[in-house]
PAGULO-140149 format. One line per field, with one value per residue (C-alpha): residue number from 1; residue in one letter; x, y, z. Coordinates in nm, 3 decimals, decimal comma, always signed. Example, Ala and Ser with C-alpha at 12.3 -4.5 7.8 and 13.67 -1.06 7.14 Angstrom:
// PAGULO-140149
resi [1_2]
resn [A_S]
east [+1,230_+1,367]
north [-0,450_-0,106]
up [+0,780_+0,714]
END
This chain:
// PAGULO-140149
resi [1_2_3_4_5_6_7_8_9_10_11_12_13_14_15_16_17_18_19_20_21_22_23_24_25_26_27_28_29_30_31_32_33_34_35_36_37_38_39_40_41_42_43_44_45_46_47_48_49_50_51_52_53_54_55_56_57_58_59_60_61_62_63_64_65_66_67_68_69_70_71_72_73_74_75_76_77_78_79_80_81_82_83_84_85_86_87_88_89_90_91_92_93_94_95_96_97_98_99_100_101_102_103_104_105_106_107_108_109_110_111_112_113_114_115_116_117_118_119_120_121_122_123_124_125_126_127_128_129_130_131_132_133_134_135_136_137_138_139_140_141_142_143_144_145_146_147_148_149_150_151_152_153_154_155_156_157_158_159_160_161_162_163_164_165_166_167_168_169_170_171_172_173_174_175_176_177_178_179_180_181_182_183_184_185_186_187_188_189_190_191_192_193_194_195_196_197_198_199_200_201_202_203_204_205_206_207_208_209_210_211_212_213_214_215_216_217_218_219_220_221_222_223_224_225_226_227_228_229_230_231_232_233_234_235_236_237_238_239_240_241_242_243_244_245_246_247_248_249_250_251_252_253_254_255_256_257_258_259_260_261_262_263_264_265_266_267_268_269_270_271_272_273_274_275_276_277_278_279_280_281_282_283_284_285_286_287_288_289_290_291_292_293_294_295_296_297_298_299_300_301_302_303_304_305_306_307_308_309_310_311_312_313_314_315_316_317_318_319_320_321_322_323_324_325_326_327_328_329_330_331_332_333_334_335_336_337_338_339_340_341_342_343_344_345_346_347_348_349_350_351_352_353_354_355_356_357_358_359_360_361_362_363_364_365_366_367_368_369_370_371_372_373_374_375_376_377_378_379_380_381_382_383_384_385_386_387_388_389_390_391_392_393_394_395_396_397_398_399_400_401_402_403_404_405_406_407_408_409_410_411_412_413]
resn [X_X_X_X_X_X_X_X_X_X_X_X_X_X_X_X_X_X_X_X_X_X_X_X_X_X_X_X_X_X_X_X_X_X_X_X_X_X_X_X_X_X_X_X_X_X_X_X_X_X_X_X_X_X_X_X_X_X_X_X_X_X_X_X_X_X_X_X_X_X_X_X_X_X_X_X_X_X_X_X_X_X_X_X_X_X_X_X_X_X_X_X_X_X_X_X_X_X_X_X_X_X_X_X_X_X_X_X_X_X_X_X_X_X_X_X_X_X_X_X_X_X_X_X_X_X_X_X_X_X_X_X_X_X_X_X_X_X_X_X_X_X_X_X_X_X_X_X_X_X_X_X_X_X_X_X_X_X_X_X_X_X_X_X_X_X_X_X_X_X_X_X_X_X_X_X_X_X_X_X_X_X_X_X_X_X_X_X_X_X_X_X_X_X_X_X_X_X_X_X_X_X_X_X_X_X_X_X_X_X_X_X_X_X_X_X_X_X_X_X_X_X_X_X_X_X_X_X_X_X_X_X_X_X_X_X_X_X_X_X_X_X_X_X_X_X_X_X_X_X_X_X_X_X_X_X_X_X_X_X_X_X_X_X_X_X_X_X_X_X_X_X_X_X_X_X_X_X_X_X_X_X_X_X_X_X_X_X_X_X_X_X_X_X_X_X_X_X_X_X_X_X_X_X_X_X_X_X_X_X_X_X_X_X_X_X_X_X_X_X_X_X_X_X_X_X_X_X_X_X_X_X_X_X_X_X_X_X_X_X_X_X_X_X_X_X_X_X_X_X_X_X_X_X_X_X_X_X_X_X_X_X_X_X_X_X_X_X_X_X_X_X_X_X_X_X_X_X_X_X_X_X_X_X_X_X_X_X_X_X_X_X_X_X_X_X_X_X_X_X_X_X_X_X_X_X_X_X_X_X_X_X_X]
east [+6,903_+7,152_+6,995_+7,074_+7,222_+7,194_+6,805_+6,433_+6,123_+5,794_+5,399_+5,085_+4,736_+4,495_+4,120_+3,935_+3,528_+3,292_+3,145_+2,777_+2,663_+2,806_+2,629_+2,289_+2,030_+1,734_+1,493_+1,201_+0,853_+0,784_+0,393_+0,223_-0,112_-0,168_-0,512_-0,459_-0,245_-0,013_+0,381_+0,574_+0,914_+1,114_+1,485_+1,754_+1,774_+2,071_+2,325_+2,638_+2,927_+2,664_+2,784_+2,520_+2,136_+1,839_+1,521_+1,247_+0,860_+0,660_+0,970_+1,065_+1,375_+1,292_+1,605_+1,983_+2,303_+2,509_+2,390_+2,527_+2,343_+2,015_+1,963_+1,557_+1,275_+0,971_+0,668_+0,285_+0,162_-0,152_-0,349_-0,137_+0,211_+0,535_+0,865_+1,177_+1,555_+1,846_+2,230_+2,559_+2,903_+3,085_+3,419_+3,309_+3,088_+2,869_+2,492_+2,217_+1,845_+1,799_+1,589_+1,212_+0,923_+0,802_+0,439_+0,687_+0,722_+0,407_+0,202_-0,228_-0,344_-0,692_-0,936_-1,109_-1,395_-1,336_-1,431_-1,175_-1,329_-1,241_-1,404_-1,332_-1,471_-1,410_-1,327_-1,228_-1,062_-1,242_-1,579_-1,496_-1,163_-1,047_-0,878_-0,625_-0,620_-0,668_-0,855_-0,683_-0,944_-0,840_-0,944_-0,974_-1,085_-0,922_-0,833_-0,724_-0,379_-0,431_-0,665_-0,781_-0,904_-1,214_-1,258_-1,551_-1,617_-1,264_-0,978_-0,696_-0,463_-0,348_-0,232_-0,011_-0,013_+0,139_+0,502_+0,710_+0,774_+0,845_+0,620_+0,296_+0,008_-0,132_-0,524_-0,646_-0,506_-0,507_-0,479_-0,430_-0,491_-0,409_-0,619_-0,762_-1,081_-1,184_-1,303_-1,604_-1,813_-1,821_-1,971_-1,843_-1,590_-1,727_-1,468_-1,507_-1,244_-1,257_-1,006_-0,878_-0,717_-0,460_-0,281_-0,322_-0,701_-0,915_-1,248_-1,436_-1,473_-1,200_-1,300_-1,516_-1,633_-1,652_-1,889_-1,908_-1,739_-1,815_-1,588_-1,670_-1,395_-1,461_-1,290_-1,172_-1,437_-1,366_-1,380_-1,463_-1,530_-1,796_-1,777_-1,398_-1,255_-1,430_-1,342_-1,536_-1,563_-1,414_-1,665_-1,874_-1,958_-1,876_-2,057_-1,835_-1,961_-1,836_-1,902_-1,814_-1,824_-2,003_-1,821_-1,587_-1,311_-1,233_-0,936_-0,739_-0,349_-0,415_-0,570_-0,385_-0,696_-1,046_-1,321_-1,589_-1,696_-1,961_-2,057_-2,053_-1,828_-1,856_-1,559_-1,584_-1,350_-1,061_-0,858_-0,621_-0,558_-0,637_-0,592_-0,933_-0,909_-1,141_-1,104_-1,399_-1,365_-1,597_-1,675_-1,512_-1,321_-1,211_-1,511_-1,324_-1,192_-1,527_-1,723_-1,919_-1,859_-1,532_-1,355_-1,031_-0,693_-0,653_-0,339_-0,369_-0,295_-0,582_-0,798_-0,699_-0,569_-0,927_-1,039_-1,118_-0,973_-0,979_-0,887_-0,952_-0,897_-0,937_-0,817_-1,031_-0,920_-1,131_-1,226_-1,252_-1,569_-1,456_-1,529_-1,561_-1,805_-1,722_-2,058_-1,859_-1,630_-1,727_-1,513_-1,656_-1,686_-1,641_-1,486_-1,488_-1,170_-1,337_-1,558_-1,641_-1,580_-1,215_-1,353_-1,505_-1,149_-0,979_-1,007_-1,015_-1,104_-1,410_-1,487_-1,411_-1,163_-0,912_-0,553_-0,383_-0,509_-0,283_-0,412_-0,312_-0,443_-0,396_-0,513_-0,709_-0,377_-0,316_+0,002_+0,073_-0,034_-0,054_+0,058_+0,060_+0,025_-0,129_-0,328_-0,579_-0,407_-0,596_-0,506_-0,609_-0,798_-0,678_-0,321_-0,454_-0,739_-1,112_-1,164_-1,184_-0,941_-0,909_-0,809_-0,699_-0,707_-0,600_-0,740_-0,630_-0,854_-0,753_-0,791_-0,529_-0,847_-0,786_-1,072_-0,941_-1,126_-1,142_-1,301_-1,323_-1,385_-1,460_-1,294_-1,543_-1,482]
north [+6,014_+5,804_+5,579_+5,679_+5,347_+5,109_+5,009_+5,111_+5,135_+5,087_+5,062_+4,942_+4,954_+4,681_+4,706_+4,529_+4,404_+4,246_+3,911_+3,953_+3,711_+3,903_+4,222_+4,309_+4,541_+4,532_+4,810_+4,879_+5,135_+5,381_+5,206_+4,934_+5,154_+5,454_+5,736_+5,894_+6,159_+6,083_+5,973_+5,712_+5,701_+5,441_+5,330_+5,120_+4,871_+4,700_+4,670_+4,507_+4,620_+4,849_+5,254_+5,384_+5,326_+5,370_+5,467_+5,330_+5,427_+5,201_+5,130_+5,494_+5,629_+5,890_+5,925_+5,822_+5,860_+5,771_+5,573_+5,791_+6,068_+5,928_+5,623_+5,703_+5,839_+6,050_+5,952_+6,002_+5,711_+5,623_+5,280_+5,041_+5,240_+5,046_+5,174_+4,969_+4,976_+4,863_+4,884_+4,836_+4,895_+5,141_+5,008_+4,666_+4,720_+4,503_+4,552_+4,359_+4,371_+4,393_+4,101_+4,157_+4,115_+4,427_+4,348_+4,291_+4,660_+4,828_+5,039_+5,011_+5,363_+5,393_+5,674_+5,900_+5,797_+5,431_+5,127_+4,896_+4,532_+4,270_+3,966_+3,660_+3,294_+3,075_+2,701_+2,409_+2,080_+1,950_+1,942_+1,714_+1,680_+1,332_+1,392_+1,690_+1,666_+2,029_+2,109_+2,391_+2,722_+2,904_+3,205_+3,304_+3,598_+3,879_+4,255_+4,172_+4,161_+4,058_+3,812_+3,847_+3,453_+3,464_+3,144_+3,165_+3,521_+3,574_+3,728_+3,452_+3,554_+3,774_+3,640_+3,934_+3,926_+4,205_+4,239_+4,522_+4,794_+4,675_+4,473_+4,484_+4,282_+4,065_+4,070_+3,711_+3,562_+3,297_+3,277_+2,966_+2,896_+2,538_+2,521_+2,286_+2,266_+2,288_+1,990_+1,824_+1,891_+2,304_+2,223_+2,301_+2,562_+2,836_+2,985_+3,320_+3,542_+3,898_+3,973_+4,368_+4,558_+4,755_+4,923_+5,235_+5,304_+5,569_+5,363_+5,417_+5,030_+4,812_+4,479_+4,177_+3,953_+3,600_+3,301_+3,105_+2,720_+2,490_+2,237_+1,953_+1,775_+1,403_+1,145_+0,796_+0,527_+0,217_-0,070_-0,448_-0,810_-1,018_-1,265_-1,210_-1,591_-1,847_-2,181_-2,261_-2,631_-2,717_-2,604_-2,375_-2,016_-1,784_-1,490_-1,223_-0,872_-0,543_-0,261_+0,085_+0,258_+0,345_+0,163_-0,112_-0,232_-0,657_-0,869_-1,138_-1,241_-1,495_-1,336_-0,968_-0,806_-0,705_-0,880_-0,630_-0,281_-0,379_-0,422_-0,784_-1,055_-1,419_-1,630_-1,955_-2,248_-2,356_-2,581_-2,311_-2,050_-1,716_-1,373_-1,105_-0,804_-0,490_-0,110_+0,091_+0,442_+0,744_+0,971_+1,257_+0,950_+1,079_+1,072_+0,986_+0,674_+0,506_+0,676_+0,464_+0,156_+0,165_-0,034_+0,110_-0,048_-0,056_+0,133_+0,446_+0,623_+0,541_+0,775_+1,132_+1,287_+1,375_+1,021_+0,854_+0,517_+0,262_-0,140_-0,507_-0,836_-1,232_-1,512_-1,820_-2,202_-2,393_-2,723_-3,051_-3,250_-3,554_-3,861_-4,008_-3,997_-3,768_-3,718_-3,787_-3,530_-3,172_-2,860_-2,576_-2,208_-1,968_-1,974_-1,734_-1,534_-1,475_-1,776_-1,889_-2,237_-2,336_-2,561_-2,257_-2,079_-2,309_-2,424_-2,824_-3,157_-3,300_-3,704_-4,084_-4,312_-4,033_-4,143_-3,816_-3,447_-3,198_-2,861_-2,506_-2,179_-1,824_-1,468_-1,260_-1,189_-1,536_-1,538_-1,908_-1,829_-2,169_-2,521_-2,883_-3,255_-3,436_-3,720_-3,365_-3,001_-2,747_-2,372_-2,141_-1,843_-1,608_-1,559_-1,357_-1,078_-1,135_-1,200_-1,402_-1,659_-1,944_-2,349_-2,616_-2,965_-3,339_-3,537_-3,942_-4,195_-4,518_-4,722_-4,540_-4,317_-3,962_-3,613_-3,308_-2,977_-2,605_-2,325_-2,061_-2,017_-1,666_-1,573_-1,364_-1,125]
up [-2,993_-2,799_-2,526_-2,157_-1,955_-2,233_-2,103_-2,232_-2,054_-2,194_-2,172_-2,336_-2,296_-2,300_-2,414_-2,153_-2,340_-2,084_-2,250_-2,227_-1,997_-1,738_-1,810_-1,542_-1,531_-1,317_-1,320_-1,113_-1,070_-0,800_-0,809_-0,950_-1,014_-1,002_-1,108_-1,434_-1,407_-1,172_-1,179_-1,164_-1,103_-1,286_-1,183_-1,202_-0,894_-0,951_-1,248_-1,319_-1,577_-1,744_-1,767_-2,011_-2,044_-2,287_-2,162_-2,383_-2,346_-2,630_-2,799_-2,839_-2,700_-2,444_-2,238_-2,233_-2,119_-1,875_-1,600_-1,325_-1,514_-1,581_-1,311_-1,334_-1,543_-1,446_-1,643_-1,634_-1,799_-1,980_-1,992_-2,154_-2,133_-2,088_-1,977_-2,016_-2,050_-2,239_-2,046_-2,206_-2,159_-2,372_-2,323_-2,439_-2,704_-2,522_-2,522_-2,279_-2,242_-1,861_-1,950_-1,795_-2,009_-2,044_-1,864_-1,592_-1,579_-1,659_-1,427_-1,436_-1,490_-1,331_-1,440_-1,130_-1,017_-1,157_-0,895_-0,839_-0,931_-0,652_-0,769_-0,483_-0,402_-0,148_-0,136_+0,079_-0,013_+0,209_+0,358_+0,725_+0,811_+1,051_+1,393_+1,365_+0,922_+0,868_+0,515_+0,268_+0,164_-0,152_-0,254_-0,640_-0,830_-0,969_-0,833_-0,458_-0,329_+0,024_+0,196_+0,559_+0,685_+0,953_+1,152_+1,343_+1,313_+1,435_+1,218_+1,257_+1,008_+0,684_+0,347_+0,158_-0,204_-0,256_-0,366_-0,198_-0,411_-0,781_-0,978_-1,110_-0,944_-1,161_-1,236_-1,140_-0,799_-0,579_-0,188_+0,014_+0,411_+0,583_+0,890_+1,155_+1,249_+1,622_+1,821_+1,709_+2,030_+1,930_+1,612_+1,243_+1,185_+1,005_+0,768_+0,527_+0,353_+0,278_-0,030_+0,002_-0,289_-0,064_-0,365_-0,486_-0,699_-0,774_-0,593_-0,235_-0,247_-0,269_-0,065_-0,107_+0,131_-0,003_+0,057_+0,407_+0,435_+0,666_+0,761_+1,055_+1,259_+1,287_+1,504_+1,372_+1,390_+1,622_+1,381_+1,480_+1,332_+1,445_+1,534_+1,674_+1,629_+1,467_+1,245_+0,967_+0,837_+0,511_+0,192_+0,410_+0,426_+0,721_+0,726_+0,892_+0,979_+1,039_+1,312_+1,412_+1,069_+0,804_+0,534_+0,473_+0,308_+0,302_+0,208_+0,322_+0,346_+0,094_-0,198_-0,167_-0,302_-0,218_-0,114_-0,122_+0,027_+0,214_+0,599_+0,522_+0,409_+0,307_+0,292_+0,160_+0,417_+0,201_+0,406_+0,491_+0,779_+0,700_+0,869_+0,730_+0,781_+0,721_+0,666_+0,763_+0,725_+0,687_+0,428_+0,374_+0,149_-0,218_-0,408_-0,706_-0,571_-0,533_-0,799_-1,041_-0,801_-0,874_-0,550_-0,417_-0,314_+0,105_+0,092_+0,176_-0,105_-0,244_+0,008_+0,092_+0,422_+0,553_+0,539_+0,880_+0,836_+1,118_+1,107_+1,238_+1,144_+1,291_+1,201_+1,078_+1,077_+0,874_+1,019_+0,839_+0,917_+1,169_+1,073_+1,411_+1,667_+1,930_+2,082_+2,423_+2,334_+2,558_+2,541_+2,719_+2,505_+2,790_+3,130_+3,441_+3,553_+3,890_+3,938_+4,275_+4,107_+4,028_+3,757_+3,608_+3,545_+3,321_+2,984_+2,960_+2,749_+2,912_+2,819_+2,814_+2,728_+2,627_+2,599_+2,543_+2,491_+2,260_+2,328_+2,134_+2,229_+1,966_+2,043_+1,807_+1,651_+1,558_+1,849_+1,987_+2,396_+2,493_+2,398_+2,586_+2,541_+2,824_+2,943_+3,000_+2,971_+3,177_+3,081_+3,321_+3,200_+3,521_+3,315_+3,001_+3,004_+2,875_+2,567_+2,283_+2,156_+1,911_+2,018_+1,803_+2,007_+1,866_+2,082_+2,104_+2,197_+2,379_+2,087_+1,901_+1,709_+1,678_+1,685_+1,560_+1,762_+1,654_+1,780_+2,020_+2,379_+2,521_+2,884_+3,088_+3,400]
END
């Protein structure tokens, strides 16, 4: 026929396919166990681009159709039944496994009269803890799905195992608690679980109460060197000893390493200045660090958090032997803040026919306190607090001679 005002309209239709990575189904159960018998409600939880569904029990069809026709299933299972689903879109062609593992989704079918096993044990990672570390308990076995945590015969809080609403729980679990031990003055903390099986099972008795821990709080050891400063001469031993803990750690700045794990150290006067230290520490230290005499690295890494690690060092000059005769030589090894005696509060050179008196003082931390050259130096000991610290003094006779002096002087209250 003739065309009406020389134009056309027109239309067309488009089929639309949804690619089928985009395609979602999730599907979920009513319970996760349940007494022989009963049902269970299966559904669909969530979905994307998916308008039909396939209701599969064992890999049988059972059910399908649309999915605003048949969203759920109704189903008494038996031991070992699995219920599943497959979505796709109609318009698309396009077919998806909602993609759970079909364990995911099955229900444990309990027969009446049937105990529910809880198995449970209790562990620590620790058994002392060091200042505020606080140990980790873990409770494993099978059949619980929440863990109530007793400190002291006090319930201090509730572990929940137990998923809401969809999945399965599985047979063996594990429960973890981080916890701090009180003070050590109360005594060891005293720590038991009792594992619960909360969902549904055809028992009386669904609770075990698991084995006691102990765990004791310990405070970090106050570690010391004796003696505090010292020089050794050149070639000789120097016997250093440690205090405060029960075991120790050595090194020194110039070998990088250990020396030994021992309460004592020997260190053999090289010629040069060197800074020991020690680490003393008590056990709860990782037993597999120092098992089979193995001897661990001072960093801390090579101890775990529990370990009560506490450190020292001094510094030792060794000495040469003089060669000249200095039996008129006196320096004092202790002086009096509060003596009576002005004599008796500073550090001198005592002796004859000195020309000129160069006189160094160091703390324990090695730290230059003090320096002068004089025809006699006098530091006064009412500037610093008491303790112990280190001199080195060259010392020039008249007759052009000179007496090198190291060693330490104490400063008393």
């Amino acid at each position: 026929g003739a065309i009406h005002g020389g134009g056309m309209t027109a239309d067309s239709l488009q089929r639309v396919g949804y690619p089928h990575d985009t395609l979602m189904l999730e599907v979920a159960s009513s319970a996760t166990s349940v007494c022989s018998g009963e049902e269970v409600h299966y559904g669909i939880v969530r979905q994307a681009h998916i308008d039909s569904v396939v209701w599969y029990v064992n890999d049988q069809i059972v059910l399908s159709g649309k999915v605003r026709e048949t969203p759920t299933y109704t189903y008494r299972p038996a031991a070992g039944d699995r219920v599943w689903a497959v979505g796709y879109n109609t318009g698309g062609h396009c077919v998806h496994n909602n993609g759970l593992a079909s364990e995911e989704l099955s229900v444990e079918v309990t027969s009446i009269g049937t105990p529910g096993i809880v198995i449970a044990t209790l562990t620590s990672s620790a058994d002392s803890v060091c200042g505020a570390g606080a140990p980790v308990y873990t409770v494993t076995g099978r059949g619980f799905d929440s863990v109530y945590w007793y400190a002291n015969g006090q319930l201090e809080a509730i572990t929940d195992l137990l998923e809401t609403g969809v999945r399965a729980v599985p047979v063996n679990r594990t429960a973890m608690w981080k916890r701090a031990p009180r003070p050590a003055s109360e005594g060891p903390d005293s720590v038991y679980a009792v594992a619960v099986r909360r969902a549904k099972v055809c028992a009386l008795r669904n609770e075990q109460t698991t084995n006691v821990v102990s765990v004791l709080r310990r405070e970090r050891p106050e570690v010391r060197i004796t003696p505090r400063d010292t020089s050794v001469l050149t070639g000789h031993d120097l016997i250093l000893e440690g205090a405060g803990a029960s075991a120790y750690v050595w090194w020194t700045d110039a070998e990088h390493g250990i020396a030994g794990t021992m309460q004592t150290f020997t260190l053999i006067g090289h010629g040069d200045t060197v800074m020991v230290y020690t680490m003393g520490y008590e056990p709860a230290f990782n037993r597999d660090s120092l098992a089979g005499g193995r001897t661990p690295a001072p960093e801390a890494n090579a101890y775990d958090e529990f370990t009560c690690l506490a450190f020292d060092s001094v510094l030792v000059r060794p000495d040469e032997i003089p060669v000249l005769d200095s039996s008129v030589i006196f320096i004092p090894n202790a002086v009096l803040r509060h003596s009576a005696r002005p004599a008796d509060r500073v550090f001198r050179v005592y002796g004859e026919n000195i020309a000129s008196v160069h006189m160094r003082i160091f703390n324990n931390n090695g730290d230059l306190i003090f320096e002068k050259t004089d025809a006699n130096p006098v530091w006064k000991a009412t500037d610093v607090q008491a303790g112990n610290f280190t001199y080195r003094i060259v010392i020039t006779l008249q007759d052009g001679k000179t007496i090198n002096k190291n060693g330490w002087v104490s400063v008393l209250e």
